[in-house]
N, C-alpha and C positions, 0 to 999 in steps of 0.2 A: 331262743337266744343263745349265741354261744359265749362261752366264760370271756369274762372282762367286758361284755355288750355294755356300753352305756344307754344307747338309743336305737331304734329298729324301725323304721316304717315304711310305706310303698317307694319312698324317694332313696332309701338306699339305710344305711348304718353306720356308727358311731362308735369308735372305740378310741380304749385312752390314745393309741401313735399311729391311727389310722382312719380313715373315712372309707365305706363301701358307699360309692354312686351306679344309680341305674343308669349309665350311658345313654345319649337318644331316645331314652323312654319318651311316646308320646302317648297320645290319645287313642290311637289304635297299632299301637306296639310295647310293649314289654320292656321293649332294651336289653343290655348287655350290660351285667355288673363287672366293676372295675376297681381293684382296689389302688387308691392314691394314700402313699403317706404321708402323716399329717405336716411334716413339715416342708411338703412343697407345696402346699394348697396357701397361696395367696391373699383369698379374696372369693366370698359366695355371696351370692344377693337372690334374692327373691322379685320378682315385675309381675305386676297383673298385666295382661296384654288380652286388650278390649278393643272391638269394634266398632267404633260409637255412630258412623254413618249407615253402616250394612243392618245394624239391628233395630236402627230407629227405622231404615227402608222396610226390612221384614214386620216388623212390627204395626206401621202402617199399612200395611198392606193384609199381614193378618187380619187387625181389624177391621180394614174394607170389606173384607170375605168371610166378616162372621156376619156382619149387617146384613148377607145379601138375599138368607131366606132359604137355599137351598143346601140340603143337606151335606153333599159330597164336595160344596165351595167352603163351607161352614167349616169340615173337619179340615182341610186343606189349611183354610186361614186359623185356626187351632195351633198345628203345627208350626205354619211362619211363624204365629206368635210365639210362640213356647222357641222355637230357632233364635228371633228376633231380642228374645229377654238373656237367654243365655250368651249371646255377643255383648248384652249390654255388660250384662255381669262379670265377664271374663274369665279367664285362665289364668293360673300360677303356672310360674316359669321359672324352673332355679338353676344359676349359672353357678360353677364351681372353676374356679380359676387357678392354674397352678403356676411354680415359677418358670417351669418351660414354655411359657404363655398357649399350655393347652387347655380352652375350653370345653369342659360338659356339660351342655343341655339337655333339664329334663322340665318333661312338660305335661301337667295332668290337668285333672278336667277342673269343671268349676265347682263340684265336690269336694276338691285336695285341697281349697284353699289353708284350711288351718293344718293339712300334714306338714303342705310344703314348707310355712310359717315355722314349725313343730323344727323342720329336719335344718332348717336354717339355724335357729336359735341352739338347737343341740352340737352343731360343727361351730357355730360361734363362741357359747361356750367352750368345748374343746381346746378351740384356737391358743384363747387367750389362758387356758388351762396350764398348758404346756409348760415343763419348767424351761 
């Protein structure tokens, strides 16, 4: 952590007159850190963004192909199942909005849910910190 860190974690950091965001960060990229200071950053929110038709599909279908007896349909439908529960469960998505009205999207898995939580409430805090 470098001196004055308030907050630190995979979605980026927190300091008293500045936010680090992982730019584009998705699910199978890294991103690009980006320093914004604090007092153009508008507006951040957190969405779970869920699947609710594709994972109930995978899901039935999982299950169809665990009932069916044969081994290599069995781990198949395993898989869609395990695909089909993680669509239900969803993704955190956290938008950071600045007053140039530029957006940064970062986007982690359905593991991050409480980082993302974490890194929202820490710029929140900050926000309203501010003198």
């Amino acid at each position: 952590m470098s001196e004055g860190n308030q907050f630190s974690n995979e979605f980026g950091a927190v300091f008293p007159d500045r936010i680090v965001v992982c730019s584009k960060k998705s699910w199978f990229s890294g991103g690009s850190q980006e320093d914004l200071p604090l007092r153009h950053v508008t507006s951040i929110r957190m969405e779970t963004s869920r699947n609710i038709f594709g994972g109930i599909v995978l899901l039935l279908i999982g299950l169809a192909s665990l009932s069916s007896g044969s081994g290599g349909v069995m781990l198949v439908g395993l898989v869609l199942g395990a695909l089909g529960v993680i669509l239900l469960i969803g993704w955190p998505k956290v938008s950071v909005n600045t007053a140039g009205n530029d957006l940064q999207v970062m986007t982690g898995t359905f593991l991050q849910k409480d980082a993302a939580q974490q890194y929202v409430s820490a710029v929140k805090k900050a926000l309203f910190a501010k003198p």
